[in-house]
C-alpha positions in Angstrom: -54.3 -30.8 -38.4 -52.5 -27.8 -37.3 -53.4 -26.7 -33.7 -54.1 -23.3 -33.3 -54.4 -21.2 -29.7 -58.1 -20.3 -29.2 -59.4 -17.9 -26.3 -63.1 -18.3 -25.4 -65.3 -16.3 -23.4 -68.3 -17.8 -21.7 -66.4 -21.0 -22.2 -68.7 -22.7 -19.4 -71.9 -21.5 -20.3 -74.4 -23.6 -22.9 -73.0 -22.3 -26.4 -69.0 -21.6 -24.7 -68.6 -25.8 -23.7 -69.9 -27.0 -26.6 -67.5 -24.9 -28.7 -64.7 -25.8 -26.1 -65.5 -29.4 -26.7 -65.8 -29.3 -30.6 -62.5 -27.3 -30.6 -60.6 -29.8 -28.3 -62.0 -32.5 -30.4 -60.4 -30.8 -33.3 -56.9 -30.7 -32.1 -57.1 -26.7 -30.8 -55.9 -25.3 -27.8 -58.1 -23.3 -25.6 -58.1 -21.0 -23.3 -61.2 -20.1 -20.8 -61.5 -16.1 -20.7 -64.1 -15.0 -17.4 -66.3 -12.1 -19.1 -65.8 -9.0 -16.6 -70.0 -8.1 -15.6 -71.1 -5.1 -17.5 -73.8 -2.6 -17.9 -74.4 0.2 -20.6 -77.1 2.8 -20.9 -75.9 3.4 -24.3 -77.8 3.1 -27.1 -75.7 4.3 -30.0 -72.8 3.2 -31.4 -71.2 6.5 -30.8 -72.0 6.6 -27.1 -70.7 2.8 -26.9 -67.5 3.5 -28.5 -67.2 6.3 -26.2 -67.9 4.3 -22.8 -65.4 1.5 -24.1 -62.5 3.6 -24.8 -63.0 4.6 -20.9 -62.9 1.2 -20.0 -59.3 0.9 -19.9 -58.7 -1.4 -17.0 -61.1 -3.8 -18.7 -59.6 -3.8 -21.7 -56.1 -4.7 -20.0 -57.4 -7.8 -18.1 -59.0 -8.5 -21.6 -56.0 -8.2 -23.5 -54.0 -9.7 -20.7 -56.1 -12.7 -20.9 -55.4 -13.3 -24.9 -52.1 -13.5 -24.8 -50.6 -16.0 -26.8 -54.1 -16.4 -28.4 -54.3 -16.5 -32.3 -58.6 -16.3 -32.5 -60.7 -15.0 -29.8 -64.3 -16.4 -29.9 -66.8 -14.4 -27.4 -69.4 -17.0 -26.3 -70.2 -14.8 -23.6 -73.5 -12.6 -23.3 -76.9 -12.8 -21.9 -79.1 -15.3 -24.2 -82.5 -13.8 -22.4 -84.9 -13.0 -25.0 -87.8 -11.9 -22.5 -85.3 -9.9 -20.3 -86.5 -6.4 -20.4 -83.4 -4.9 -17.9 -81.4 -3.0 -20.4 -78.5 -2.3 -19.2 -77.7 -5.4 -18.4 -78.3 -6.7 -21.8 -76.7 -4.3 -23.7 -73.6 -4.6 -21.1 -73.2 -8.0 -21.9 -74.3 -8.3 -25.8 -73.3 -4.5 -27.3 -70.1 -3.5 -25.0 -68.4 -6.7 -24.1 -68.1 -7.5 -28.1 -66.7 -4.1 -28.6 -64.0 -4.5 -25.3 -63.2 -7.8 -26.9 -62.4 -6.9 -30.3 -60.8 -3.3 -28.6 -58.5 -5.6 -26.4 -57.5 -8.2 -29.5 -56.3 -5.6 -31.4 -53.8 -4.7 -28.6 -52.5 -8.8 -28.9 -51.3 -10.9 -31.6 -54.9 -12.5 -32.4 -55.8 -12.5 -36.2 -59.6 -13.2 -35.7 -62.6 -12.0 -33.6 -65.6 -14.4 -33.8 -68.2 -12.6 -32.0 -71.4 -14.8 -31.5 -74.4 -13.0 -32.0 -77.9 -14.1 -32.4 -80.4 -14.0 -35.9 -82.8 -12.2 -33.5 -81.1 -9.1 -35.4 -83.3 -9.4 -38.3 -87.0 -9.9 -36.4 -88.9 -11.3 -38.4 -87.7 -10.4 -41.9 -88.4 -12.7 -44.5 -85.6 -14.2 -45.2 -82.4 -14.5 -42.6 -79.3 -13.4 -44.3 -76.0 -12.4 -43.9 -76.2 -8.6 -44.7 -75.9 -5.9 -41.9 -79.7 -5.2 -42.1 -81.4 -5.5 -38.5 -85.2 -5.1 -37.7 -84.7 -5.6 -33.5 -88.0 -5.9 -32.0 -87.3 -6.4 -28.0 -84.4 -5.2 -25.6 -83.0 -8.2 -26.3 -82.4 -8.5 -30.2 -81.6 -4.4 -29.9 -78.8 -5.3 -27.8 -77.5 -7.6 -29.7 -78.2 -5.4 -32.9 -76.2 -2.7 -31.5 -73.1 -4.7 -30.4 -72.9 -5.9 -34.1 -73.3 -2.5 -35.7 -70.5 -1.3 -33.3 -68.0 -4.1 -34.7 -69.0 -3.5 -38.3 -68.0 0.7 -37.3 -64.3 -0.8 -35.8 -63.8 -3.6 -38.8 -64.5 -0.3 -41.4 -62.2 1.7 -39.4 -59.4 -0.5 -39.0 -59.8 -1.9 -42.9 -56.4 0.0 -43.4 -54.3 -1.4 -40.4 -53.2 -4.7 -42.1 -52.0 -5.6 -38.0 -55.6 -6.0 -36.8 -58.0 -8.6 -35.7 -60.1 -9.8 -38.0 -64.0 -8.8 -36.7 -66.6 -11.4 -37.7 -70.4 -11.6 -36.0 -71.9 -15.1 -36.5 -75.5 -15.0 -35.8 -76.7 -17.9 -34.2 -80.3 -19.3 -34.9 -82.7 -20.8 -32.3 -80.2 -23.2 -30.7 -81.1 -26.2 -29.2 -79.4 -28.3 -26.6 -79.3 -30.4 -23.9 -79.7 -28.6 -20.3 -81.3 -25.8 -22.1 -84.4 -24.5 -20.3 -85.7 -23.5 -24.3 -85.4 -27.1 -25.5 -87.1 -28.5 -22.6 -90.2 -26.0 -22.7 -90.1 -26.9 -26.9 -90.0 -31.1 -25.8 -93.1 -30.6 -23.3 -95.2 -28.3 -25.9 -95.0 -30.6 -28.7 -95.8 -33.5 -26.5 -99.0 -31.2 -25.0 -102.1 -31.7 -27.3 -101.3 -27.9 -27.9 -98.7 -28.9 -30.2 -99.5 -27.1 -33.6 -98.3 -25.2 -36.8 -99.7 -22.8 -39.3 -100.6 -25.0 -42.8 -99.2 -28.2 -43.7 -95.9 -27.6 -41.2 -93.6 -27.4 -44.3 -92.2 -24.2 -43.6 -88.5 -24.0 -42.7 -87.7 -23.1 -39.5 -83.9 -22.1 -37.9 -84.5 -24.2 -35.1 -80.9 -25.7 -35.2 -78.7 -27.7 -32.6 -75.6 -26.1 -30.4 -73.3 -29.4 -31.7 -73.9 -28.0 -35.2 -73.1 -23.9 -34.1 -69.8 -25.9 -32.2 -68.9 -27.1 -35.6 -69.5 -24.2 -37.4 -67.5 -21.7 -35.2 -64.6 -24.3 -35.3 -64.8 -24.0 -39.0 -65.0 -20.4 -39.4 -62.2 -20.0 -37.1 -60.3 -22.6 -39.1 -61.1 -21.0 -42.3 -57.8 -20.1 -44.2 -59.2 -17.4 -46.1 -60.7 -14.2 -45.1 -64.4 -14.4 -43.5 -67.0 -12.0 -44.0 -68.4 -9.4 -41.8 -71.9 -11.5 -40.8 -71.9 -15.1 -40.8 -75.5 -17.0 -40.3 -75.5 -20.3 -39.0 -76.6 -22.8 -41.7 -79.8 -24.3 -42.2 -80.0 -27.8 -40.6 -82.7 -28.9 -42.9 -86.0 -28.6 -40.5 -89.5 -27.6 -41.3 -91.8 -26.4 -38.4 -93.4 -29.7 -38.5 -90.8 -31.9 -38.1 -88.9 -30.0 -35.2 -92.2 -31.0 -33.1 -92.6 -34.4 -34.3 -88.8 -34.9 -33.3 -89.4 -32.9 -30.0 -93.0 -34.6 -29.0 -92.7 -38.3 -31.4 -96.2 -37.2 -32.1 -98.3 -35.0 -35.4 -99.1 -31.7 -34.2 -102.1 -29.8 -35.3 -102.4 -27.9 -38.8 -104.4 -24.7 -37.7 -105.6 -22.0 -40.7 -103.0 -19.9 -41.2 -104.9 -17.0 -41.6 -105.9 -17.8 -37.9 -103.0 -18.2 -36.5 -101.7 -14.9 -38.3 -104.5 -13.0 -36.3 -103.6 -14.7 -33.1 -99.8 -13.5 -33.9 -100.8 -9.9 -34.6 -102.9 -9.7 -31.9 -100.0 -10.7 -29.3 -98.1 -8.2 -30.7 -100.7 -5.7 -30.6 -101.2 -6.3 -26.6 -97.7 -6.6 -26.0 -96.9 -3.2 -27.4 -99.5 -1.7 -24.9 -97.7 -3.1 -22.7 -94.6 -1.6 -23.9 -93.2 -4.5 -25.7 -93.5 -6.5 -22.7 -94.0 -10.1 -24.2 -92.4 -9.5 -28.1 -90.2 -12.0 -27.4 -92.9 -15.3 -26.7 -95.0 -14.0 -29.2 -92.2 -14.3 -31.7 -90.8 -17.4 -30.7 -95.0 -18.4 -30.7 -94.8 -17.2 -34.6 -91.7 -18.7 -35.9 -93.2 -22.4 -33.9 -96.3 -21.7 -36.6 -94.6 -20.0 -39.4 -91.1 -20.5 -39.2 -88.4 -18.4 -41.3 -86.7 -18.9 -44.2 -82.9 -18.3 -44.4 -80.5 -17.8 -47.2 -77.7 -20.6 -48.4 -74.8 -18.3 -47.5 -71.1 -18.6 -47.0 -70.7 -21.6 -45.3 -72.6 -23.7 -48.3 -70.3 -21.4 -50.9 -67.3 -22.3 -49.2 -68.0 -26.0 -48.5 -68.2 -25.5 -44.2 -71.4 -26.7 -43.6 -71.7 -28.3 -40.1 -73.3 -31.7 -39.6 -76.7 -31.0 -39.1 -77.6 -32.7 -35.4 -81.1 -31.2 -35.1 -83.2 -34.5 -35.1 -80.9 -36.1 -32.4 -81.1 -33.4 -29.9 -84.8 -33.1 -30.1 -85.4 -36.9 -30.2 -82.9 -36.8 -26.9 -85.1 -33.8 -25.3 -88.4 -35.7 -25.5 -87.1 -38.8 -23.9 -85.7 -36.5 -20.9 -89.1 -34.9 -20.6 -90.7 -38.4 -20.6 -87.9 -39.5 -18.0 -89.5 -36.2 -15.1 
């Protein structure tokens, strides 16, 4: 296995050390980036290509800090879908990705993979790996807006044939150990609350961080060229079975049609409260409905990750039991 120079940033937060770890374990050489704190009131991409290109000192550290790299993964970013301070969010998930890819192209590295979220699409149908986005909070607009700026640079830089490579992978709703998320999903679907809309056979992108570890590994790995948007694979779970892993119990079948109105009518009060709480109620509606996601790249070019979802649910109840 050839061994190949990786730089990550965030490598010490939840997704960054479990892609540090998957990477060592494949016989790649990392390097820990620190992400410089940001803030942005933009919310273009015009305007945030015009505050990055000020940013020079940041992009030196940046590009200082790749050296010697041949990917660059950012793992960095603020993974707070109820935050509702802007600039904040779209420091960390719209300019950092654009300083990154800005500072790699100034290096030798050959491949950006910038890890965004499937938050990007809302609550479209069907997740896929297309540029459409449908944000519907702060969060998902921020990380919206960092993609459509690295779509602009990968379209502008198409000619330079010495240029990074600019990928987004969108991750799904990731589950892990330590994560505050999985916990809250353990003790709900151990909670007589526990419940999904219909007979629970939906499919749901609940997925597990081992499997987005693989997956980045992978498409980093990948000899031939990777598309613009990646979407982290489908790890085979209904919205059902995610809470019979997470609570080793059946959850309730409520009417759909009730639970619809229920979902509309959280969206209704949050938006009165200027989108206040979008971000439970969705993560309330894909736990009853769940969301649909296309086959993409990764089954077309035989890089599916092990799917690990079962495991780190099963693993999440018994550490709830264990408090």
């Amino acid at each position: 296995m050839t061994s190949t120079t990786w730089a990550v940033l965030g490598a010490t937060g939840f997704v960054g050390s479990a892609t540090v770890a998957r990477l060592q374990a494949d016989g790649q050489t990392v390097v820990p980036v620190s992400a410089p704190r940001l803030a942005s009131g933009a919310h273009t991409v015009h305007h945030l290509l015009e505050q990055a290109g000020r940013l020079e000192s940041v992009i030196d550290y940046l590009a200082e800090s790749f050296a010697g790299a041949h990917v660059v993964v950012n793992a960095a970013g603020l993974a707070a879908p109820d935050q509702t301070h802007e600039e904040s969010l779209l420091g960390a998930n719209a300019l950092l990705p654009v300083l990154v890819a800005l500072a790699a192209r100034r290096t030798s590295v050959r491949r950006v993979v910038h890890l965004s979220s499937a938050a990007v699409q809302g609550d479209i149908d069907v997740l896929d790996e297309t540029p459409t986005v449908r944000p519907f909070s702060p969060y998902s607009f921020s990380k919206a807006l960092g993609e459509s700026a690295l779509l602009k640079l990968r379209r502008d830089w198409a000619a330079d044939p010495g240029g990074p490579a600019l990928t987004a992978l969108r991750a799904t709703s990731v589950q892990g150990s330590g994560r505050r998320t999985t916990a809250r999903l353990a003790r709900f679907a151990s909670s007589r609350l526990s419940s999904v809309a219909g007979d629970g056979s939906a499919p749901t992108p609940v997925s597990s961080v081992h499997a987005l570890a693989e997956f980045v590994s992978r498409a980093g790995r990948h000899p031939g060229e990777l598309p613009p948007v990646l979407l982290q694979p489908w790890e085979g779970a209904t919205t059902a079975s995610i809470l019979r892993d997470a609570g080793r119990r059946e959850p309730l079948h409520l009417p759909a049609l009730l639970c619809r109105a229920a979902v509309d009518t959280g969206f209704a009060v949050s938006g009165l409260a200027g989108n206040r709480w979008h971000g439970l109620v969705r993560r309330l509606e894909v736990t009853w409905f769940g969301q649909r996601q296309v086959r993409g790249w990764a089954e077309e070019h035989g890089e599916l990750p092990e799917p690990r979802i079962t495991e780190v649910l099963r693993q999440a109840h018994l550490a709830v039991g264990r408090r």
